[in-house]
N, C-alpha and C positions, 0 to 999 in steps of 0.2 A: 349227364348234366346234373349240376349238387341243385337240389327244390331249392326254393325262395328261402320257404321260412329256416333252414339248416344255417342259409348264408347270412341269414342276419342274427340268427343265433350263435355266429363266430364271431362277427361284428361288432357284439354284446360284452360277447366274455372278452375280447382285448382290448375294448374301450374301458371297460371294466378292472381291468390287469393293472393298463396303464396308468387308470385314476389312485387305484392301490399303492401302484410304485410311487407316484406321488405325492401322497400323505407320506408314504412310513420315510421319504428323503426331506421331507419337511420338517422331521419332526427328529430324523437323525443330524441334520447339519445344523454346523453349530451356529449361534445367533448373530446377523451382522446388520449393524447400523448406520442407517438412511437419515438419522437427525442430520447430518452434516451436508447433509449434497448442496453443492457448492456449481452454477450456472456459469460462470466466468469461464472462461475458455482455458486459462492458467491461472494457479492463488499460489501463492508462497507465506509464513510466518515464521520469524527466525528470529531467536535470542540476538539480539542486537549487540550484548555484553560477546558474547562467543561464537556467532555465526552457528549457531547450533541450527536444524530444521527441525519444526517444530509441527510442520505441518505442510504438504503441499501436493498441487496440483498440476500434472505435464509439466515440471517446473521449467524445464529446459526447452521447450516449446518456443521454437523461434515467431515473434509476433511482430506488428506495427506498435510502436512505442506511445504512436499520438505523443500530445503534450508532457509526459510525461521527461520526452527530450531534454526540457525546459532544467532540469536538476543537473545534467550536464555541462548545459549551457552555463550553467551560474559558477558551476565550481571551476570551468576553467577561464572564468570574466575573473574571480575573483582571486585566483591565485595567478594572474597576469595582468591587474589593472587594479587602480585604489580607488576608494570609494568615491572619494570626491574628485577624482578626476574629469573632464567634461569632455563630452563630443557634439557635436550637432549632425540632426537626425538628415538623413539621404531622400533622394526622391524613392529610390529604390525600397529603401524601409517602406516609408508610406505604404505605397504600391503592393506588399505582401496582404498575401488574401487572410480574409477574419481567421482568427476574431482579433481584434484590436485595441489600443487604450484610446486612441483618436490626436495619437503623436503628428504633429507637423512639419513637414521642411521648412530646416531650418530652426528648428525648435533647437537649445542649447540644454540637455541634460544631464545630470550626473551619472556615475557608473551605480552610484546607491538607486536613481530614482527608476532605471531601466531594472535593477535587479527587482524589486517591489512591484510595477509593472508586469515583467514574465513572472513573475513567481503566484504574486497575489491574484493579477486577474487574466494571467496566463496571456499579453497581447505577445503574437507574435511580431510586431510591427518592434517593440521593445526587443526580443529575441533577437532579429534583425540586425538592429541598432549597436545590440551585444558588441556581436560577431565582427560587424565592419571595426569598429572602436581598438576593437583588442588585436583582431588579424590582420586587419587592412580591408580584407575579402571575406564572405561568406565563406569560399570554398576554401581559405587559407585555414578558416578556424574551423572548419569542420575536421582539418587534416588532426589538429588536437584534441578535439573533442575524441577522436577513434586513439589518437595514441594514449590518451588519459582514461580511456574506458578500457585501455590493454594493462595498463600500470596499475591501475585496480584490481585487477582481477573477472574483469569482467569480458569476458571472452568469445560467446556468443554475440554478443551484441555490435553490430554497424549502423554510423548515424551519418545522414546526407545533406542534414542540414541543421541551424540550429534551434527551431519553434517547433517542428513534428508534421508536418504539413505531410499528407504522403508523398511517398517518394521510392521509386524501383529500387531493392537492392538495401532498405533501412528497418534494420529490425532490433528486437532484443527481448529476454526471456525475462519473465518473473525472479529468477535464481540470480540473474544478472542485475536487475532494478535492485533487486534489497542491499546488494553490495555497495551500488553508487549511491542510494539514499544512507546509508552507514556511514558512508564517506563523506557524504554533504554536512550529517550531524557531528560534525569535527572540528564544522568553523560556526562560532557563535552567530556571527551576521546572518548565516545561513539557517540555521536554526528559529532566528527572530523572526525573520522575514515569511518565513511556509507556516510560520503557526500565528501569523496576524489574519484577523478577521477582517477588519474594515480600516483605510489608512486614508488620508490625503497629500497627494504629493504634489512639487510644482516643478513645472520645467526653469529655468535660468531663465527664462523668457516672461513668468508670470503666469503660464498657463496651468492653472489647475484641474490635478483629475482625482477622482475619487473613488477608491480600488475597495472593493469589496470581494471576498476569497472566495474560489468555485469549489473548495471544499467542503463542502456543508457540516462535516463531523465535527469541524472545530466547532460548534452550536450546539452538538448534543452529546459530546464525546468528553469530559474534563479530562479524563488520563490525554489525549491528544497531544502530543506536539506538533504535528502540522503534518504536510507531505505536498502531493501534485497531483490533482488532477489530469484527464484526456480523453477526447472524442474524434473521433473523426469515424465517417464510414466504414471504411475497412479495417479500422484498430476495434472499433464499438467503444465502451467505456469503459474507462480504465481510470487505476488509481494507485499509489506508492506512496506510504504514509506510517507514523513512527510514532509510539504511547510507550507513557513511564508511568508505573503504581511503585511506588516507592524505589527503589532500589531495583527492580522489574523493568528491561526497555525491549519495548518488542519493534518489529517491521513486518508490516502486511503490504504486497504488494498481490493485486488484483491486474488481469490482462484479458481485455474481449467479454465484458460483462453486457446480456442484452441491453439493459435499460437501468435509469441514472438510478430510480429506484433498486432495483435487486442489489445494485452497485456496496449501496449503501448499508442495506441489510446484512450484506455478504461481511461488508469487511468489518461492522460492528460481532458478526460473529464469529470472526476468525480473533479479533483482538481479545473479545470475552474468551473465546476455550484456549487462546494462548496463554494469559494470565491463569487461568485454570491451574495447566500445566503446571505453569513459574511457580506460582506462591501455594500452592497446596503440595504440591512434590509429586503431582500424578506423573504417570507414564508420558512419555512422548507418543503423540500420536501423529503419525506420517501414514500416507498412502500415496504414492506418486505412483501413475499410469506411464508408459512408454507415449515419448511426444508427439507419434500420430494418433493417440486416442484423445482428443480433445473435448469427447463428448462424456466420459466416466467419472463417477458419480467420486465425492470423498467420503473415505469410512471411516469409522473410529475403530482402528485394531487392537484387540483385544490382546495383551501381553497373557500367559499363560505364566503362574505362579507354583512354584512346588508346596502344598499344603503341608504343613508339621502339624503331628500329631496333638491335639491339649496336653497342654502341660500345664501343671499348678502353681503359680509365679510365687515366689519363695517372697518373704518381707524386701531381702536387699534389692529385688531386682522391682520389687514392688516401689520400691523408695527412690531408685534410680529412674524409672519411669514419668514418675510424679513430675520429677526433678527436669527430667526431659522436656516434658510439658509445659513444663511454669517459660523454660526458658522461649521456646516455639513461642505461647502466648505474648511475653514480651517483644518476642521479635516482632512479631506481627503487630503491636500497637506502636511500635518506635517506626513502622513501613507505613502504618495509619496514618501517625502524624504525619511525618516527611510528607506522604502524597497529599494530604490537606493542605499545606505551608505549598508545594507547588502549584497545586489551583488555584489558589490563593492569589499567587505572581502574575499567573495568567490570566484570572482576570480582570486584575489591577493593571494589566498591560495596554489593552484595549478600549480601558477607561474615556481616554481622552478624544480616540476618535470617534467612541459611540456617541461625545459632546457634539463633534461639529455634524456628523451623521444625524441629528436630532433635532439641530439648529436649521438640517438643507432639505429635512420632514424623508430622509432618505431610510427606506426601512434594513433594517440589517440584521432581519431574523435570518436563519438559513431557511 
C-alpha cells in the first residue's frame, strides 16, 4: 500500500504539471478578442451597397421574427395598393392581440396611414388591416408575403401571418432580415416612414392617433435611417435597422437579444465597428458560429499580413504617397459634409411633428 504522504506528493507534482502546461499555452496562443461579444442570439452587419458580411452572428440561425414581420408586410401593401387608397377597419383587425394604435370598426383609413401605424408604432391591429385590404384574407396575403420573401432571396425565412404575433412554423434568420430591410430601402415611402420619430395621423373618420417610434436609436443615432423593431416572448428583442455616413450604408440586424437595453447597446456597436471597417479600409471582420451554437461569443479575427522588410522610400515614391494622402483627406471631408447636409434633412423632417407633440405636452425623447 503507497504511505499518505508519497500520494499527496504525486498529487502535488501533477497539479503542479498541469498549472505549468497552462501558463506556457497562455502565453503560446495567439491573442483573441472578447471586446465584441455580442448577447443576441443572431447579429448580422452587411454593406448595404454590396451585400458584402461584415460581421455576424449564427447568421443562418432560424428564429421568431416578432415585429420585425412588419417590413414585409409593408413591401408587399405597397407594391399591391396606393397610398391613398382607403379601407375600412374589420371587427377582426380590432380583435388582434396588442400591441395596438387603438384602430376602430369601421374606422375608414388610408393604405399611407396603416403603413405609419405598423411601421412607426408597430400596431398590429394596423398590420391586420394591411393584409385584409390588399388580399382579401390574412391567409391570402400571408401566401405573398412567403412568395416575395422567395423573390428576394430570402430563403430561410416563413411568415404565418402579417404583425409577428407567434405562430408554429414562422421563422427567419438575421441573413434573411438584412436582405428584406435592403429591399424595403428601395421605395422612398418606405424609407420615410421607419426613420420618423414621432408623427400624427388621422383615420377618414377624424380620429387622431399619435405614433411615436419603438425605435429608440433614431434619438441617439444621426447616421440612422430607421428600421423595426420586435418582442415578443419567444423572439425576445429584436431589431433590423439601416445607417448612412456619407456614401457608407450599412444594415444591422439583431435576433433574440435578452433585454431592450443590451438591444440597444449591441446594435449601436455593430454600426460603430461596421463604419470602422467602411471608411478607414480595415479588414473585414466576420466570425459566424455553426446555427446551433447560439450562445458563442463574437471575435475580432485577426488577418495575418506578410511583413516586408524596411525599405528606404526613394523621393518619387515619397511624393506619390503624400499625393495619396492629400487625396484620402479630401475624400474624407467631401463624406463629412454629405453626412452633415443628411442629418441636416433628418432633422428638419421631424420638425413639425415635434410642434404638435409639444402642443399635446407629449414627451418624445427616446
Amino acid at each position: 500500500m503507497i504511505p499518505l504522504v508519497f500520494r499527496q506528493k504525486k498529487i502535488y507534482q501533477v497539479l503542479y504539471f498541469a498549472f505549468l502546461l497552462t501558463c506556457i499555452s497562455w502565453f503560446l496562443l495567439p491573442p483573441v478578442s472578447y471586446a465584441y461579444k455580442i448577447l443576441s442570439r443572431s447579429a448580422i452587419v452587411v454593406d448595404a451597397a454590396t451585400g458584402k458580411v461584415l460581421y455576424a452572428k449564427s447568421p443562418n440561425l432560424k428564429l421568431p421574427p416578432a415585429s420585425t414581420v412588419k417590413l414585409m408586410t409593408a413591401i408587399v401593401a405597397i407594391e399591391n395598393a396606393n397610398f391613398t387608397d382607403i379601407t375600412v377597419v374589420s371587427k377582426r383587425a380590432v380583435q388582434v392581440a396588442p400591441f395596438k394604435v387603438g384602430l376602430k370598426v369601421g374606422d375608414r383609413v388610408t393604405i399611407e396611414t396603416l403603413l405609419y401605424a405598423a411601421l412607426v408604432k408597430s400596431g398590429n391591429d394596423a398590420a391586420t388591416v394591411l393584409a385584409e385590404a390588399v388580399a382579401g384574407s390574412e391567409s391570402k396575403f400571408v401566401q405573398m408575403m412567403n412568395r416575395k420573401a422567395a423573390a428576394i432571396g430570402a430563403k430561410n425565412t416563413k411568415f404565418k401571418n402579417p404583425h409577428g404575433l407567434p405562430s408554429s412554423g414562422q421563422y427567419t434568420t438575421t441573413a434573411d432580415l438584412s436582405k428584406i430591410m435592403a429591399y424595403a430601402l428601395t421605395y422612398p415611402e418606405l424609407r420615410e416612414i421607419v426613420g420618423t420619430r414621432v408623427v400624427e395621423v388621422l383615420t377618414e373618420n377624424g380620429h387622431a392617433m399619435f405614433l411615436k417610434n419603438t425605435n429608440k436609436l433614431l434619438w441617439s443615432d444621426d447616421d440612422l435611417i430607421g428600421g423595426k423593431t420586435g418582442y415578443t416572448r419567444s423572439a425576445r428583442h429584436c431589431l433590423v435597422c439601416a445607417a448612412e455616413r456619407g456614401d457608407s450604408k450599412l444594415i444591422v440586424v439583431l435576433l433574440g437579444s435578452p433585454n431592450r437595453e443590451t438591444l440597444w447597446k449591441e446594435s449601436e456597436k455593430l454600426l460603430r465597428k461596421g463604419f470602422e471597417v467602411m471608411l478607414n479600409g480595415k479588414d473585414q471582420i466576420m466570425f459566424s458560429k455553426s446555427s446551433w451554437d447560439v450562445s458563442s461569443d463574437i471575435t475580432e479575427v485577426s488577418h495575418n499580413k506578410k511583413t516586408n522588410p524596411t525599405v528606404k522610400p526613394s523621393k518619387k515614391n515619397y511624393e506619390r504617397d503624400i499625393a495619396a494622402k492629400k487625396i484620402e483627406r479630401e475624400k474624407k471631408q467631401k463624406i463629412e459634409r454629405k453626412h452633415g447636409e443628411t442629418v441636416t434633412k433628418r432633422k428638419d423632417r421631424n420638425e413639425r411633428n415635434y410642434r404638435i407633440a409639444e402642443k399635446r405636452n407629449i414627451n418624445t425623447k427616446g
